[in-house]
Phi, psi and omega in degrees: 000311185295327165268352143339300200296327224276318210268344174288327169261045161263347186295186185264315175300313154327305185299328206277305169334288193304300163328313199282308189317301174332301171326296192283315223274299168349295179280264195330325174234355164237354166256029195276341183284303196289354221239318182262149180264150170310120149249171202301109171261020172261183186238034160202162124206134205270113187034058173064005160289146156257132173271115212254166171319298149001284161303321159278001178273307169291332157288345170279298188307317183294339220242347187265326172296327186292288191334288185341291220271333163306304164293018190040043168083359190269061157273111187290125173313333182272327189296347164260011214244336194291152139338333194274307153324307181308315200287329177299317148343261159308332158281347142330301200268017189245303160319306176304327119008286214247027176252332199269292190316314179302305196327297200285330180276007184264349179100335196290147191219156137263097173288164198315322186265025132292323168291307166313318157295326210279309189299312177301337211286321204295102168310337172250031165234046178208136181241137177047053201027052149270130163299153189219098162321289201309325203271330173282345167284325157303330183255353179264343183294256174037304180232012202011072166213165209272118154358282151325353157245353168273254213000309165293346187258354181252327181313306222260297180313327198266330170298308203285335195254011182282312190325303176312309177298317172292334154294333176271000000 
């Protein structure tokens, strides 16, 4: 039976067949990935920084809980859906950007243990005014986010207002 099978697909009409197929799935849908430029998913860019979607998603959202919780949550839901918010936004995070940048051609650095003060500083990772490892590991599970990724964000916070500080 299998030589059956072997000798009907063996012809030129089978091979020709298989060819077109090849062709078409081949040409039309895979190399076609190789044919197109990639497109651009951030939604800025600063001086060759990119601001990724990602990054205004998250900044959008912090900046729609901060609103929340300044209006003790009685926020109306359409006052974010406008263009005028996204866009307040996003010129936030454009400043902040070219603030970051002045930070680098000026030389200004933070160092790690200025983060680590800054962070112990923080009330609601201290019992009895004290810093509390546990209560600062608990409260970042919490907001699932990594030590290490709070750290780079008071980091980031601290970039943004040192210029400011040094001017004032």
């Amino acid at each position: 039976m299998l030589q059956k099978l072997h000798d009907k697909s063996s012809g030129w009409f089978v091979k020709l067949v298989l060819a077109v197929i090849v062709v078409v799935f081949g040409g039309f849908f895979g190399i076609n990935s190789y044919m197109t430029e990639p497109t651009e998913t951030f939604v800025a860019k600063v001086n060759g920084h990119e601001i990724s979607q990602s990054e205004f998603r998250t900044s959008f959202d912090d900046y729609r809980s901060r609103m929340q919780r300044m209006m003790g949550g009685k926020v109306d839901p359409q006052m974010f859906e406008g263009i005028e918010r996204k866009r307040e936004v996003l010129d936030h995070l454009i400043d902040e950007q070219l603030v970051i940048e002045a930070n680098e051609k000026l030389g200004i650095v933070i160092p790690a243990q200025r983060v680590r003060d800054e962070i112990t500083r923080i009330p609601a990772f201290q019992t009895n005014g004290q810093f509390d490892k546990e209560q600062y590991k608990s409260l970042l599970n919490a907001q699932r986010m990594t030590p290490t990724a709070f750290e780079q964000r008071v980091k980031h916070d601290l970039e943004v207002r040192e210029l400011q500080t040094q001017l004032s």
